[in-house]
C-alpha positions as CSV (number, residue, x, y, z in Angstrom):
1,X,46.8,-12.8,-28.1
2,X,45.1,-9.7,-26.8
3,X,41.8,-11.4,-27.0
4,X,43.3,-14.8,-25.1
5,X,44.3,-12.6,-22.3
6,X,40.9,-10.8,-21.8
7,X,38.9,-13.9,-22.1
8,X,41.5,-15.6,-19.2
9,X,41.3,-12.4,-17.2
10,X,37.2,-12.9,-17.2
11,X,37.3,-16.6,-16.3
12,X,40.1,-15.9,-13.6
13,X,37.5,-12.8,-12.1
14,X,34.3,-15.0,-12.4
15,X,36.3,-18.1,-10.3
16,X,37.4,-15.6,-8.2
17,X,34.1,-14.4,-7.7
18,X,32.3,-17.7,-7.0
19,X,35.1,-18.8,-4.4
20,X,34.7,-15.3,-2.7
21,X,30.5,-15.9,-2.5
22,X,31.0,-19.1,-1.1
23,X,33.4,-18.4,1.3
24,X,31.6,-15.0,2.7
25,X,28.2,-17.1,2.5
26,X,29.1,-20.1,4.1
27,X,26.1,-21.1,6.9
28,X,27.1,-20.9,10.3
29,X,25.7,-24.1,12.1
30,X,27.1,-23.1,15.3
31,X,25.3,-19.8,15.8
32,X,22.6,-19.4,18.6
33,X,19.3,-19.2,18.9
34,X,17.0,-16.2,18.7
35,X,15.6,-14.8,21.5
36,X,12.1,-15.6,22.7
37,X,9.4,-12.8,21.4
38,X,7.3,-11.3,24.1
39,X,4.3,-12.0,22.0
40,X,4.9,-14.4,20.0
41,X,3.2,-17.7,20.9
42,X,5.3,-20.3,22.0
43,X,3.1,-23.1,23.4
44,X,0.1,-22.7,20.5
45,X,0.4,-24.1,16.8
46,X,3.1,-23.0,14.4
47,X,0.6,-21.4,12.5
48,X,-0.3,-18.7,15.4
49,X,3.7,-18.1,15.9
50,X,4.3,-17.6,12.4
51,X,1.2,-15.2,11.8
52,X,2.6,-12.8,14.4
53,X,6.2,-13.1,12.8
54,X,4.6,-12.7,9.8
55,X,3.3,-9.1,11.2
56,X,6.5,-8.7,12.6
57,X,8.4,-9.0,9.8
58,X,5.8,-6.4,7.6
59,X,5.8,-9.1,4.9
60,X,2.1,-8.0,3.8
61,X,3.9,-4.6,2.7
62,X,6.1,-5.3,0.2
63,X,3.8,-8.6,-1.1
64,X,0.5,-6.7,-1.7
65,X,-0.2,-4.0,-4.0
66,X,-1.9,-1.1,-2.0
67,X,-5.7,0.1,-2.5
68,X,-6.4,-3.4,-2.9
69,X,-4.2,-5.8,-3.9
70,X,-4.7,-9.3,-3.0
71,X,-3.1,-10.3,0.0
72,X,1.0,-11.4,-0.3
73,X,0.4,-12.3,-4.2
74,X,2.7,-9.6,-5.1
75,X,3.4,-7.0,-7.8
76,X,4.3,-4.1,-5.8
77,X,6.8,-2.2,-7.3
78,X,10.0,-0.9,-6.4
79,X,11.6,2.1,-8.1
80,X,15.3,2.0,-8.0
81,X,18.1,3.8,-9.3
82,X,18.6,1.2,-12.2
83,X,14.9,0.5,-13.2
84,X,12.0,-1.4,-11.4
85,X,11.4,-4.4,-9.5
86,X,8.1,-6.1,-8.9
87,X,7.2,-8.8,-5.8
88,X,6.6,-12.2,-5.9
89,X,3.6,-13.9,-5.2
90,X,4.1,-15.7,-1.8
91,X,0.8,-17.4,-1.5
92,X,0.8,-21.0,-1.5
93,X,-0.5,-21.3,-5.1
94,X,1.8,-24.2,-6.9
95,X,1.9,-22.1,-10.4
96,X,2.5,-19.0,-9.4
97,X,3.5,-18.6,-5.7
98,X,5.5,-20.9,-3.5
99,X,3.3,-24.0,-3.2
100,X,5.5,-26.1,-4.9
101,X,8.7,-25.0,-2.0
102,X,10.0,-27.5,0.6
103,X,10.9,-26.0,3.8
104,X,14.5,-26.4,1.9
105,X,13.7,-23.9,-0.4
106,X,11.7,-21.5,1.5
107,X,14.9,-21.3,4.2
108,X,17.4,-21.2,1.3
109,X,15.2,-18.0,0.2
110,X,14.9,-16.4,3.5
111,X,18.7,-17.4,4.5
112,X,20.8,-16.7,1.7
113,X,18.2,-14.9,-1.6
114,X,18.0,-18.2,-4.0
115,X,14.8,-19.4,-5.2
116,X,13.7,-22.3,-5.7
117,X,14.7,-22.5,-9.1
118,X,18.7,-21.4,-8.0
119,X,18.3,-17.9,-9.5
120,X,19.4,-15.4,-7.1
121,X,17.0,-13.1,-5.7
122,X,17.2,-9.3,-5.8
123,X,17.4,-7.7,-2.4
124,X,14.8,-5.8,-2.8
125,X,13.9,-8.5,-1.0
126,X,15.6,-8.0,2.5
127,X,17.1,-11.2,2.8
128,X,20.2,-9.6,3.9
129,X,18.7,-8.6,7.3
130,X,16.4,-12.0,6.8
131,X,19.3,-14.2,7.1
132,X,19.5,-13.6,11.1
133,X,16.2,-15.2,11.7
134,X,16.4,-18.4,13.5
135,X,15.4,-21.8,10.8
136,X,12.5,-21.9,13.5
137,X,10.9,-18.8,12.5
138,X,11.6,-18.6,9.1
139,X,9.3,-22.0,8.9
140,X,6.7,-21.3,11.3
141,X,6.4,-17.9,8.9
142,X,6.3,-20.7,6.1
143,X,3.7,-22.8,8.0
144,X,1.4,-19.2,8.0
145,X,1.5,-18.3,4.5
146,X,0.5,-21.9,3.7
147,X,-2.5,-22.0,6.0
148,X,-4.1,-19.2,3.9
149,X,-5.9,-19.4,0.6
150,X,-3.7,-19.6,-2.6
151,X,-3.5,-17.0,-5.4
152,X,-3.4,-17.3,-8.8
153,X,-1.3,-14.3,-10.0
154,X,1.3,-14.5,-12.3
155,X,4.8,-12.6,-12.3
156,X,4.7,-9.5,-13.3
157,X,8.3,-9.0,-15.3
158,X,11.3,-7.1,-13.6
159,X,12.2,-4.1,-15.9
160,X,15.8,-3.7,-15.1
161,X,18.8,-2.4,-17.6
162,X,21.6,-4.1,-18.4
163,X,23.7,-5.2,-16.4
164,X,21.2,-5.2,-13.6
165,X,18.8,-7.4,-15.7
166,X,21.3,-10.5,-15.1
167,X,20.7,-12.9,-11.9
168,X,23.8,-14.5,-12.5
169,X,25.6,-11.3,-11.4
170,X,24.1,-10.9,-7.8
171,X,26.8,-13.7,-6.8
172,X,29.3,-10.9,-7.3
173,X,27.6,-8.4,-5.7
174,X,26.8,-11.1,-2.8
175,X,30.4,-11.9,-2.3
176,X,30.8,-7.9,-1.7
177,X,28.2,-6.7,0.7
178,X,26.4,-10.1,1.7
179,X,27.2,-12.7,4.4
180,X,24.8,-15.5,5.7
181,X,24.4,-15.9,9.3
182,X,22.0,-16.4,12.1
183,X,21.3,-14.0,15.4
184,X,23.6,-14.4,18.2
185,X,22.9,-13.5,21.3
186,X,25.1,-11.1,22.9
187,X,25.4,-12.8,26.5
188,X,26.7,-9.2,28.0
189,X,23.4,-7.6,27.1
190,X,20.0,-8.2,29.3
191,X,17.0,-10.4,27.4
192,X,15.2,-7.2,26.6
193,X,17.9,-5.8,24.2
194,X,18.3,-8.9,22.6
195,X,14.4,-9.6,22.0
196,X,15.0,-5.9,21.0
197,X,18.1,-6.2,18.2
198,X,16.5,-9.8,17.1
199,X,13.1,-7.8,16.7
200,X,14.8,-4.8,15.1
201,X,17.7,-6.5,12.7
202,X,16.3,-9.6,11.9
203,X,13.1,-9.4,11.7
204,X,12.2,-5.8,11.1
205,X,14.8,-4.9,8.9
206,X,14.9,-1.7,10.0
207,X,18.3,-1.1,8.5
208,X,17.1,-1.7,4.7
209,X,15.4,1.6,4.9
210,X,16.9,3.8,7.7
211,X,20.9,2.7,7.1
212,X,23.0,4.4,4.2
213,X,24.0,2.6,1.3
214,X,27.2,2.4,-0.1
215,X,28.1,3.2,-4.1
216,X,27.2,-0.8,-4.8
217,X,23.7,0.1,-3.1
218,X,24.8,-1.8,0.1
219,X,24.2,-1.1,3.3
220,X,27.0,0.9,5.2
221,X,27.8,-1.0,8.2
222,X,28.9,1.4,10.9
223,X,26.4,3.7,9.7
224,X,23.3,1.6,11.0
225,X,20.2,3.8,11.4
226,X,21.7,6.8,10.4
227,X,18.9,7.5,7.8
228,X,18.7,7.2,4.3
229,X,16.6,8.5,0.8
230,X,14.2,5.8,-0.4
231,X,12.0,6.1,-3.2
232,X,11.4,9.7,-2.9
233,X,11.1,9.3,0.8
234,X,13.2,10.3,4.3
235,X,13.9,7.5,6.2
236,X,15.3,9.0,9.4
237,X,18.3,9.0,11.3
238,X,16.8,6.3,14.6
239,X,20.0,6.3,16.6
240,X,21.0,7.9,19.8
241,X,21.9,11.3,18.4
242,X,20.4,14.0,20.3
243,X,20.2,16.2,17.4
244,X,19.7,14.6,14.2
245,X,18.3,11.2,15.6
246,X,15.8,9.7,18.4
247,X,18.2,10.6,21.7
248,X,16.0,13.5,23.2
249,X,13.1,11.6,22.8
250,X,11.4,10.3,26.1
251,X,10.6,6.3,26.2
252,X,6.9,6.5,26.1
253,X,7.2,9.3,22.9
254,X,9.3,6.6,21.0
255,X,7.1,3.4,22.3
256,X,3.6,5.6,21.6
257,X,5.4,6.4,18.2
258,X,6.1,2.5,17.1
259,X,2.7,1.6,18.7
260,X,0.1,4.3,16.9
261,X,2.5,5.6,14.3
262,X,2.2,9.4,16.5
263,X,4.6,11.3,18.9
264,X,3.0,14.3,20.5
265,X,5.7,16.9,19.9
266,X,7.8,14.9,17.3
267,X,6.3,13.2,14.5
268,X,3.4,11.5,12.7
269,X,4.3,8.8,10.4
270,X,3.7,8.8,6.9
271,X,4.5,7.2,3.9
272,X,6.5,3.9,3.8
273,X,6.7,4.4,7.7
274,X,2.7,4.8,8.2
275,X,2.7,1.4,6.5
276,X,4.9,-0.4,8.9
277,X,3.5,1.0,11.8
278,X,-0.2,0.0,9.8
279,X,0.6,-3.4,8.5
280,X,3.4,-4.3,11.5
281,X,4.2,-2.2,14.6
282,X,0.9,-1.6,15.8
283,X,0.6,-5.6,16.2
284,X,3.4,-6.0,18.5
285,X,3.1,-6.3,22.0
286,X,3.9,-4.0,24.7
287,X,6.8,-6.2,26.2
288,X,8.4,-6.1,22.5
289,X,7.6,-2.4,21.7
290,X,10.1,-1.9,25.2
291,X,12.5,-4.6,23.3
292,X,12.7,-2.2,20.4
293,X,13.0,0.8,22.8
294,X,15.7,-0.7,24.8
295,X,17.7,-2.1,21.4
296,X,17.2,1.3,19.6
297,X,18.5,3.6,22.6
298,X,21.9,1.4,22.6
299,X,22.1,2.7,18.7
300,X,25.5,4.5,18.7
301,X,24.7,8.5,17.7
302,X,25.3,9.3,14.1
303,X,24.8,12.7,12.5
304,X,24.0,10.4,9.5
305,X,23.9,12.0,5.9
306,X,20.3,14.3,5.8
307,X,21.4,16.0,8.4
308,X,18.3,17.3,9.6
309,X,17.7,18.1,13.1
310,X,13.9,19.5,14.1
311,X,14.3,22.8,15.3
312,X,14.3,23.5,19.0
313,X,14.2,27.3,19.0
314,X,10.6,28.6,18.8
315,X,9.6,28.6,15.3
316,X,6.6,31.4,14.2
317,X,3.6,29.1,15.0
318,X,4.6,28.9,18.7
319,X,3.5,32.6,18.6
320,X,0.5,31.9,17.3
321,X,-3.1,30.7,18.1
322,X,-5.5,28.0,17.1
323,X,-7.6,30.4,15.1
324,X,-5.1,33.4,14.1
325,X,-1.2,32.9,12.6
326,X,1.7,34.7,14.4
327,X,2.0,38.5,13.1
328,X,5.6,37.4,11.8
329,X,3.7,35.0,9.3
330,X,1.5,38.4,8.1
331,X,4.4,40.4,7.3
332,X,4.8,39.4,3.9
333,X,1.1,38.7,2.9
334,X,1.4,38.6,-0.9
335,X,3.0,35.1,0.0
336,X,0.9,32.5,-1.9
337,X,1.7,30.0,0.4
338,X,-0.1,31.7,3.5
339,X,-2.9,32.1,1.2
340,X,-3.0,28.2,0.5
341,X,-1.9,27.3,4.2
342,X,-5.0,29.7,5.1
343,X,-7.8,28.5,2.8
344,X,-6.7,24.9,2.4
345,X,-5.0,23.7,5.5
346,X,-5.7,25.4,8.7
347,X,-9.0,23.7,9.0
348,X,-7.2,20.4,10.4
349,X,-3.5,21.4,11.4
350,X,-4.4,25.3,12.8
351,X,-2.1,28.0,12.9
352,X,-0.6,26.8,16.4
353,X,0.4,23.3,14.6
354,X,-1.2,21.5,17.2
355,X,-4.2,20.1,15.0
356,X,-7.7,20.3,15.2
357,X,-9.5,16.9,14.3
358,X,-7.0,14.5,15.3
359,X,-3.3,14.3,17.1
360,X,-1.8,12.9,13.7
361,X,-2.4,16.5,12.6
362,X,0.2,17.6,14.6
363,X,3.3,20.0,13.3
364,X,4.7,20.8,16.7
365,X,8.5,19.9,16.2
366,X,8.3,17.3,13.6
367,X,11.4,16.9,11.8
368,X,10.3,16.8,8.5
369,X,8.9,20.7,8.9
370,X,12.7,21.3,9.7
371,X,13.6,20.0,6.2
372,X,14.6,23.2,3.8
373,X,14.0,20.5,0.8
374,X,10.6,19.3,2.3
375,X,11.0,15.5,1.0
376,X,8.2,14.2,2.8
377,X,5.9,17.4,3.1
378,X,5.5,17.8,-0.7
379,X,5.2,13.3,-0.9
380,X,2.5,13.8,1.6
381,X,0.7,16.6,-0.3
382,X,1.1,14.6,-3.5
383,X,-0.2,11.3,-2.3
384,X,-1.9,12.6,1.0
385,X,-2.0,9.6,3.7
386,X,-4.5,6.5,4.7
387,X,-3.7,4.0,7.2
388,X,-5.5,2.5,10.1
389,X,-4.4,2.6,13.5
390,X,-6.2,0.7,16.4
391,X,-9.5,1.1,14.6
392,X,-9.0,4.6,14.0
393,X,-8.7,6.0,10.2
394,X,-6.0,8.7,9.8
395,X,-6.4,10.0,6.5
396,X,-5.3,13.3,4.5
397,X,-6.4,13.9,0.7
398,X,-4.0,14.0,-1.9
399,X,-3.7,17.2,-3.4
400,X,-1.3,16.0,-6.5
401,X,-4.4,17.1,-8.9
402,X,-5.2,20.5,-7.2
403,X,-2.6,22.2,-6.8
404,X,0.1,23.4,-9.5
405,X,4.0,22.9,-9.0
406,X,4.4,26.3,-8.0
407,X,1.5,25.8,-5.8
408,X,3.3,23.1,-4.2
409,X,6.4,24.4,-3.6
410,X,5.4,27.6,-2.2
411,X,2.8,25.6,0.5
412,X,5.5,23.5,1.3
413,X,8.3,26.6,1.4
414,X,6.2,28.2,3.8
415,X,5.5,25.6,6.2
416,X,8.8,25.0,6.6
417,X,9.7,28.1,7.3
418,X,6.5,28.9,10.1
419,X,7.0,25.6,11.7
420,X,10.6,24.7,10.9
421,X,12.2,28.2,11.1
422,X,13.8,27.1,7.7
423,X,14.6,28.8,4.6
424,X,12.1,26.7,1.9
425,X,14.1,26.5,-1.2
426,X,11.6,24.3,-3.6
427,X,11.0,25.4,-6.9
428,X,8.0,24.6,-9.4
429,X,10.6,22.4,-11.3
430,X,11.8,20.5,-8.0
431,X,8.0,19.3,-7.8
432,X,7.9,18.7,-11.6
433,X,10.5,16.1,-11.6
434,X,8.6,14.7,-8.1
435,X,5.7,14.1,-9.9
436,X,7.4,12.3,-12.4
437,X,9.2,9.8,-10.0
438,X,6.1,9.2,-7.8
């Protein structure tokens, strides 16, 4: 009897379930069209449209394996909480890409995370932002990656635990956190914020990396932009908050900071960020770099959860000169991170922070030197930094293979204490267990 009951309880949860995903995931038929993008072509081929939504969307990033992968064939991986996901290969090869798709299957992808074969797709794959794209630009994206060479290049095998190794269950977690619709304009709004929340939402996803996720690893609506950890890295708070977010920035330092990836006075990208900006932001045009700017200042303020604000007050390097560190810095000169600071570092970012070789070396109020865990200073001395920016190479070596953990921790202690005025609180075993997720 005990048994019966169980076995009911299941089938009654799993039709629940099912009648729950297809009610929240019901198409809407009657929502509007996106907005027009500044510079995407309208009156060329589909082709040229979908190559610059292509960039738009940063599909190139999550589709190619870095150092060399072959382009949007897949096998990046993605390092999450419950084991490791690897990309598809989205080349037009019939085998093993999406050759074999109708435009049916690609939008059923895009729209609501089902491949062609009716598995559900992880969303790693961001089709949860995806779904807002218009059924236009979801298959003039289609008609690009088909115009380009296939790939040969098999699957490379998810290696999830259980239960997170079973498809069938994403329809549950779908009926929780997922809804399919398209972008609405918001008739109250001007054309620019709309090009600007179509360009950032839909198309950018900029919430599946910046926006806290809930204890099912969705996203936290009513906490968009807020910031977030992912994969070892900060993604920061990008709403209005003076503080903790983008508010006291001026236009042109956000616009110059989507553009080149660099914001005298408040951060150089890095990481998953340099990528965008590498692969995707630095492709967009003016008029929809002032979309995004417009769209992001509307961002209610959010303290968010890394509270992290860069630090306003003077910090020891604003004593200091190119050539010679503030006399507060000398104080304690047993400190092995001056010493490593001094003979390894000084040579591009300078005692001042403003950076000798290039503006990318810049420390000057960045909010990651106001970090007391230093998240993304000890990823960027690990893996150091290579992107290209309007022809220009910004690059910093890795140091991973140098340097010890104690090393580490006390470089990155003491830079965030002389140009975060923050108490560094890394340890050697904090970078151990770094080096084992990188």
């Amino acid at each position: 009897m005990k048994a019966r009951r169980i076995v009911l309880s299941l089938v009654v949860l799993v039709a629940l379930g099912t009648a729950a995903y297809f009610w929240l995931n019901r198409s809407d038929p009657s929502a509007g069209s996106a907005p027009p993008l500044a510079g995407a072509p309208t009156t060329t081929t589909m082709i040229a449209r979908g190559e610059y939504l292509t960039r738009a969307a940063d599909c190139i990033a999550c589709h190619t394996v870095p150092g060399g992968g072959k382009d949007f064939a897949g096998g990046v991986a993605f390092v999450l909480p419950f084991g490791t996901i690897y990309s598809s290969n989205i080349t037009s090869d019939p085998e093993t890409g999406i050759g074999a798709w109708s435009d049916e299957d690609f939008v059923r992808a895009v729209h609501e995370g089902v491949r062609k074969d009716g598995q559900s797709l992880y969303p790693a794959f961001p089709y949860t932002s995806y779904t807002a794209l218009s059924r236009a630009d979801v298959l003039a994206i289609k008609a690009y990656l088909f115009s380009l060479p296939p790939l040969k290049e098999p699957e490379r095998s998810n290696e999830l635990s259980f239960p997170f190794n079973q498809r069938w269950a994403m329809g549950f977690w779908n009926a929780a956190f997922f809804k399919s619709q398209r972008f609405k304009s918001d008739d109250s709004k001007p054309a620019q914020w709309n090009r600007g929340a179509y360009l950032a939402t839909a198309l950018g996803h900029c919430a599946e990396c910046h926006t806290p996720r809930n204890f099912g690893f969705g996203l936290k609506h009513g906490s968009e932009l807020a910031g977030e950890e992912v994969q070892g890295w900060k993604a920061y708070n990008i709403t209005s908050d003076s503080q903790h977010g983008i508010g006291a920035w001026t236009d042109e330092q956000i616009a110059a900071y989507l553009k080149s990836g660099h914001a005298a006075g408040r951060a150089s990208a890095s990481g998953p960020m340099a990528e965008v900006v590498s692969n995707s932001l630095q492709y967009l045009t003016a008029e929809d770099v002032a979309s995004l700017v417009n769209y992001l200042r509307s961002v209610p303020a959010s303290t968010g959860p890394l509270h992290i604000a860069a630090n306003t007050s003077a910090p020891a390097a604003a004593r200091a000169s190119a050539a010679l560190p503030a006399q507060a810095a000398l104080r304690d000169a047993s400190d092995p991170g001056l010493a490593l600071f001094a003979g390894n570092c000084t040579g591009c970012h300078t005692w001042d922070g403003f950076g000798r070789q290039t503006a990318y070396a810049d420390l000057r109020g960045v909010r990651a030197m106001a970090d007391p865990a230093a998240t993304n200073i000890t990823q960027v001395i690990l893996h150091g930094s290579n992107y290209r920016i309007a022809g220009q190479e910004i690059y910093m070596p890795a140091f991973a293979g140098g340097y010890s953990d104690a090393e580490i921790a006390a470089l990155s202690n003491f830079v965030v204490r002389y140009f975060g005025n923050q108490p560094g609180t890394l340890t050697a075993k904090d970078i151990a267990q770094r080096r084992k997720d990188m």
